[in-house]
N, C-alpha and C positions, 0 to 999 in steps of 0.2 A: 747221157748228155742231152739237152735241151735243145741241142745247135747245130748243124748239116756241117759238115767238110766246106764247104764253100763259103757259109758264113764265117766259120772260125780261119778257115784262111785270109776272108778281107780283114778281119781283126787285128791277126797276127802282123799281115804283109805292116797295116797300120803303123802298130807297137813299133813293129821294127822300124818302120821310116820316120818316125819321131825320134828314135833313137839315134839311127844313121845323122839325121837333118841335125841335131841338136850338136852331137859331135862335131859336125861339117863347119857348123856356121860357127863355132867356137874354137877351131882347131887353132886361130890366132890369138887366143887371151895365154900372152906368154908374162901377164904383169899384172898385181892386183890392181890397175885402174881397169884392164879389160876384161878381169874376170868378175870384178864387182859392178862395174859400171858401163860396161861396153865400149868402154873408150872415151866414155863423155859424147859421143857422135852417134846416136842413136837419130831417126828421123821422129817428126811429130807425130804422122800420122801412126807407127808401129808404135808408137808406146802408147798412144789412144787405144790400137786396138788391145796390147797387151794389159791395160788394165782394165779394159771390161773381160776378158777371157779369166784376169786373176782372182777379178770378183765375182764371176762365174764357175761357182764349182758346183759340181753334182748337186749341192744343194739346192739350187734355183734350178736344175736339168729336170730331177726328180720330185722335191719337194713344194717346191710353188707350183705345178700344174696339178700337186696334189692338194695342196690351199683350196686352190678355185675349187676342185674336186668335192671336198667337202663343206665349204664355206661360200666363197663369195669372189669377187674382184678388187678388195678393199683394200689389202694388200699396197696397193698402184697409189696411195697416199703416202707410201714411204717415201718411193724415188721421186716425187714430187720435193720432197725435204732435199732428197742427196742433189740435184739439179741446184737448187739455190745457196748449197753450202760450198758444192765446190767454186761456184763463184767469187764467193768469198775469201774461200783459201788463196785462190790462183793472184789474188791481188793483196793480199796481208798476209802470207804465210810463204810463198815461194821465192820473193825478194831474197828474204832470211838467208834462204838455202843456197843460192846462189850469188851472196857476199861474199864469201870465200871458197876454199877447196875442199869441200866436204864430204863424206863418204856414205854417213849414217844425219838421220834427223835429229838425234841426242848429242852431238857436237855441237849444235847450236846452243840445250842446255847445260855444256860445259862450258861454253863460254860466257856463258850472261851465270851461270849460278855455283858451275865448280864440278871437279870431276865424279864425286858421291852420288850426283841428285842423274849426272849421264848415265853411271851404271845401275842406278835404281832404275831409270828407267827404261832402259835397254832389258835388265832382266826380268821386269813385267813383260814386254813385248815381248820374249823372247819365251816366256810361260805359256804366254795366254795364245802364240800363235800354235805352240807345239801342241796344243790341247783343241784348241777351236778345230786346225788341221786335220790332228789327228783324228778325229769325229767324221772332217766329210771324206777321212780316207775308207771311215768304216762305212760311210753311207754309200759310196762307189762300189764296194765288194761285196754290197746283196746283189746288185745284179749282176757280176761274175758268179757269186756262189746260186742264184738261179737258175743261169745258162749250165753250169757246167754241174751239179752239184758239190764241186768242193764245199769242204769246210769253210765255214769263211775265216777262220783265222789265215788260211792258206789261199783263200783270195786277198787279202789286205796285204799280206806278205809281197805276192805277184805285182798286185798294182802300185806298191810302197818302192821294193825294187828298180822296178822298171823305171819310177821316176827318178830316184836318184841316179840310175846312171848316164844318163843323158845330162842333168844338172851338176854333175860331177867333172864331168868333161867339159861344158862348155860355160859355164858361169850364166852372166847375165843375156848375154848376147843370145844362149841356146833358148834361156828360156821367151824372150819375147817374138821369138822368129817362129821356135815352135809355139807359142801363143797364136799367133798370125793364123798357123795352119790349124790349130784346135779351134780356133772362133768359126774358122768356115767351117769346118765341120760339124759342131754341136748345133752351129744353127740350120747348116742342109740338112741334120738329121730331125732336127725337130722341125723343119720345112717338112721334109718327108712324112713325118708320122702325122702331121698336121693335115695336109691333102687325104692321107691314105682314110684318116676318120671322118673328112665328109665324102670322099667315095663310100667308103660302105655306108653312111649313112645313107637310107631311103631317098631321103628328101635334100641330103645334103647342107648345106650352110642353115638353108631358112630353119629346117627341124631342128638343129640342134641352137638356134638362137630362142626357136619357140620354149623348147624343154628349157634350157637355163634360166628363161628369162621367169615362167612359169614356178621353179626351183628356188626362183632368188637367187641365182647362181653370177646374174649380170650386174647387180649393184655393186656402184665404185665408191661414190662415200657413202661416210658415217659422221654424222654430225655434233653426233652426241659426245660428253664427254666422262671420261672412266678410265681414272688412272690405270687400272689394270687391264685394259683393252690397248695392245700395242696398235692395233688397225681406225683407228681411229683420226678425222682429220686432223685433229693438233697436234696430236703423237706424230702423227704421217711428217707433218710440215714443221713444228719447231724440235721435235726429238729427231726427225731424219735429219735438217741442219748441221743439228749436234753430233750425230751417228757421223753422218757425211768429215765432219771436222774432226772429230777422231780417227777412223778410218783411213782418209783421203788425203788427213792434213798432219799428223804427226804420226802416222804408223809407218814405217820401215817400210816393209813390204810394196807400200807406195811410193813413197820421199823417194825411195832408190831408182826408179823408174823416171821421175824427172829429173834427178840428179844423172841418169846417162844422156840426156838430151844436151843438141847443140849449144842453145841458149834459153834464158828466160823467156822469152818470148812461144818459142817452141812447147817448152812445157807447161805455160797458161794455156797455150791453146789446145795442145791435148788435154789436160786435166777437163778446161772448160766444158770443153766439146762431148765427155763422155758420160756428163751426166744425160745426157738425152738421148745416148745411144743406151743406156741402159735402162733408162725409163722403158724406150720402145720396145726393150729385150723384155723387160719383165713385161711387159703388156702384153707382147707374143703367147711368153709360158702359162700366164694367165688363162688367157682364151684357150690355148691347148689344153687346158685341164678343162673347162666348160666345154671343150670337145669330148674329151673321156669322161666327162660326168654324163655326156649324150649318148652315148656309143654303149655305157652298160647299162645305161635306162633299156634302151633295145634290145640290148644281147645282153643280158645280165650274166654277172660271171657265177664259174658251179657252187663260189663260194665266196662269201663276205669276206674284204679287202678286210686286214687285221689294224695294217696302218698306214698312213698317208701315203708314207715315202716310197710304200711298194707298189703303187698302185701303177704309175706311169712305168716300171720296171717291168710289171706284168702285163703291159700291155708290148712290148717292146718285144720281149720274148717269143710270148704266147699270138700273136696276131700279126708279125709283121712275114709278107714272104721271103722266101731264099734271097741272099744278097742284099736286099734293105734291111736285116736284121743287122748281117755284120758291119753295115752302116750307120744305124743305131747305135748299137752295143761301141762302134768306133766313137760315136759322139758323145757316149756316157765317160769313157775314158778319157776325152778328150776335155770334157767339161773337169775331168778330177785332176788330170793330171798340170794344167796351165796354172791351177792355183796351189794345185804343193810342192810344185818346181820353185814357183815365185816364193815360196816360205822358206824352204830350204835355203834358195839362196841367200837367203835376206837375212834370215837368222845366224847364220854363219858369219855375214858380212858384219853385223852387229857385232858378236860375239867376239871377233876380230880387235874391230875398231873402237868401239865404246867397252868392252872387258878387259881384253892380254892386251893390248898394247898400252895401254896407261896403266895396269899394273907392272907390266915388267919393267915401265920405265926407260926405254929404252927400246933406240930404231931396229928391224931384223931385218934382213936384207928381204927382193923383192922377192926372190924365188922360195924362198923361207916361207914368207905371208901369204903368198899363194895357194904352198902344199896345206899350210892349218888351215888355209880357207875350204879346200878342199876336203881335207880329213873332215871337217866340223859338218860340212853339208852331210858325208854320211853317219855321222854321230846322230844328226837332229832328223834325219831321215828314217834311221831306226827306233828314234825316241816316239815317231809318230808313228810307225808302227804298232810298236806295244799299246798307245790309247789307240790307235782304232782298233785291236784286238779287242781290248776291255769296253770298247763301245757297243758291245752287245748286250751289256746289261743296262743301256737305256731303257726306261719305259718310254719319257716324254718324248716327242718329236724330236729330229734332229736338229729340226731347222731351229727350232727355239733355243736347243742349249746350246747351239756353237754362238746363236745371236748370241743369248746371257752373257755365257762366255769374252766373249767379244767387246761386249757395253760396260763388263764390270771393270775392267782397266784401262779404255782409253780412253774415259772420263777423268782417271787420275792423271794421267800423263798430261791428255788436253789441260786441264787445272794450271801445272808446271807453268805448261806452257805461256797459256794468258797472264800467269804471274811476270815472266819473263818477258811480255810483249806489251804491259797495259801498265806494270809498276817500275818504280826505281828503286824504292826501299828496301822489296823483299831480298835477301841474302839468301843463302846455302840451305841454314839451319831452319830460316823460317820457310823455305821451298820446302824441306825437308817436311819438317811439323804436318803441312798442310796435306802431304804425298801420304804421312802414316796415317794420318787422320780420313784424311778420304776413303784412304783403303780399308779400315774399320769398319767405316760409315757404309761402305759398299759390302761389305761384307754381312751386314746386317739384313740392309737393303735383300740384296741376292738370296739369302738363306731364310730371311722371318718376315718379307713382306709379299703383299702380290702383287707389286708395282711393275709394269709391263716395261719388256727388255727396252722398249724404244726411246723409256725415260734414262735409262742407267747414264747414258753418258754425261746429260744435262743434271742431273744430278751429283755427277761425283765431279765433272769439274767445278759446277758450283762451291760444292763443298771443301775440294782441295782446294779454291780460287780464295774463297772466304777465309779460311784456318788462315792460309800462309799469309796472308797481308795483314789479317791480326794476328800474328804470331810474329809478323818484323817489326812491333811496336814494342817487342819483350826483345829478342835478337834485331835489331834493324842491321841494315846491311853495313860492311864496312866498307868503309873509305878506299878505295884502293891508291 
């Protein structure tokens, strides 16, 4: 083992108070509104925090201080895009959601298009989360399989586990409260490791802005323009946007989160509010990686870093003292775990609501829909599993393929969507048309072009936006 008795016991005490808390604070979701939704009574500012901790997973913990690490700051023209788009949602897409009594974001397109085009879309989000997930479950368990040498199949296993049983028990409610306690932690611990590298640094701040700057490690745009450079300023600001409005404005995982809040209002202003908190997060992880791109210019390590993502791992490991390790290594877990609770639950709740329940046709009582809701979270628990097992035969980054990942269908969805919110015309079948055609069309995209992930969304809602409004000139909608 890699780890002293003292670090692996703050780890552990961790785990387990995540556990303990998540149970605690959920012990009352006795009804699927409080295990899906926390009751509707969620505050603003905890669901602000809970979904920057959602969209904070090991991947931005790990791999964006490994960006700046080998590249640049360029990166920080993305969330300049996600800033501007959730504005846009919070005033043309949240109304929607709380017109009625809703559960899921594809309720909305069961009633503007029919219940087909709800479960198509429901079962895209519910692919593409267990796979995207499942990837940053695999990215969290090199640095378990570092610290301790296990296997890492049997670290993915550990950290897979542990999150579904706190999600299991406590629904929505566990996961945004233990959100709450993983955001202060991931960022005390990259506070921590951040200070700890201009202490050793010689010279501290000023050296290691000299090396970066010297490096090219300090430049934030890129002016230029190359479809296949996702970091780029247009990519950053009209593809983040777009990312942002897929993401933020019809993916589950989010929608669910303003749909537990008091009222509309509450949930404009958390949404609002958190594109700038995680501007500022990524701009943290940023400069922390031009800290470790400074620290092994100095102390160069015995051996060439093989890939990004490990880099910030190994320094966690290998250089942090007794008790700030298991501080770290707590905020790497913590960074993994707030976002595949949020999946878990969310894919279940989907699966629930836009899948069995409009197939069976019929009401099942409340304790019924609760237990499948439950069952389901650790179905999709262990589905994620098995791909972050299989996640070791990545070569590319991670970061990339869960973005892919990610751009390739919620540009279809989004598509739906605008059809639903900008026409009258389109119907079921021509929503339909445009949903298969997109998905084609992205499919193409994703596997034969090198069109960078940050277009995929603005691309395939185009695409599905386009098909289905000419395709309601052949099916136009009917009459109701």
């Amino acid at each position: 083992m890699n780890v002293g008795v003292i670090d692996l016991a703050i780890l552990l005490v961790y785990l387990g108070g995540v556990v303990a808390l998540g149970t605690w604070v959920g012990r009352h979701a006795t009804s699927a509104t409080d295990y899906m939704l926390g009751g509707r009574n969620l505050p603003w500012w905890l669901i602000l925090v809970s979904i920057v901790a959602t969209e904070t997973s090991t991947v931005t913990f790990l791999s964006i201080p490994g960006f700046a690490y080998t590249r640049d700051l360029t990166w920080l023209q993305i969330p300049l895009g996600f800033v501007i788009g959730r504005y846009i949602i919070a005033y043309l897409l949240l109304p929607r959601y709380f017109a009625g009594n809703i559960f899921t974001a594809y309720e909305v397109l069961r009633d503007r298009f029919g219940g087909i085009t709800q479960r198509a879309a429901s079962i895209l989000f519910i692919l593409t989360r267990s796979l995207a997930d499942g990837l940053r479950l695999f990215l969290s368990s090199i640095v378990l399989q570092e610290m301790t040498g296990l296997a890492l199949h049997w670290a993915v296993i550990a950290i897979g586990l542990t999150t579904i049983l706190y999600t299991f028990f406590g629904g929505l409610k566990a996961v945004v409260w233990t959100d709450l306690v993983q955001f202060t932690v991931y960022m005390a611990g990259g506070g921590v490791a951040f200070a700890l590298i201009l202490q050793r640094l010689p010279d501290g701040w000023g050296q290691m802005i000299e090396i970066g700057d010297a490096a090219g490690r300090l430049r934030v745009f890129d002016l230029g323009f190359d479809a296949t450079n996702p970091y780029g300023l247009w990519a950053g600001l009209l593809g983040g946007v777009f990312v942002s409005f897929g993401s933020h404005g019809v993916d589950q995982l989010m929608v669910q989160r303003y749909l537990g809040a008091r009222n509309l209002p509450d949930a404009r202003r958390a949404l609002s509010l958190s594109g700038f908190v995680v501007f500022a997060q990524f701009a943290f992880f940023l400069l922390l990686g031009v800290g470790l791109f400074a620290f092994y210019q100095v102390f160069p390590p015995a051996e060439a870093f093989e890939r990004a993502d490990r880099i910030f791992a190994h320094f966690i490991v290998n250089e942090m003292p007794t008790g700030l390790l298991g501080l770290l290594l707590g905020a790497v877990f913590a960074a993994a775990m707030s976002t595949l609770s949020s999946s878990l639950n969310s894919c279940a709740t989907s699966a629930v609501n836009d899948i069995y329940l409009p197939l069976a046709g019929r009401t099942i009582s409340n304790e019924r829909q609760l237990r499948l809701t439950r069952t389901l979270t650790v179905v999709f628990g262990l589905v994620q599993i098995v791909v972050g097992i299989a996640g070791q035969r990545l070569v590319a980054s991670a970061v990339s393929s869960i973005l892919g990942i990610a751009g390739f269908t919620i540009g279809i969805v989004l598509g739906i969507f605008f059809l639903g919110l900008f026409t009258q015309r389109v119907g079921q079948r021509a929503a339909l048309a445009g949903m298969v055609v997109g998905f084609s069309g992205m499919t193409a995209v994703f596997f034969a072009t090198p069109l960078a992930w940050t277009w995929f969304a603005l691309v395939g809602s185009t695409a599905t936006f386009g098909v289905g409004l000419a395709a309601s000139y052949i099916w136009p909608r009917r009459a109701v």
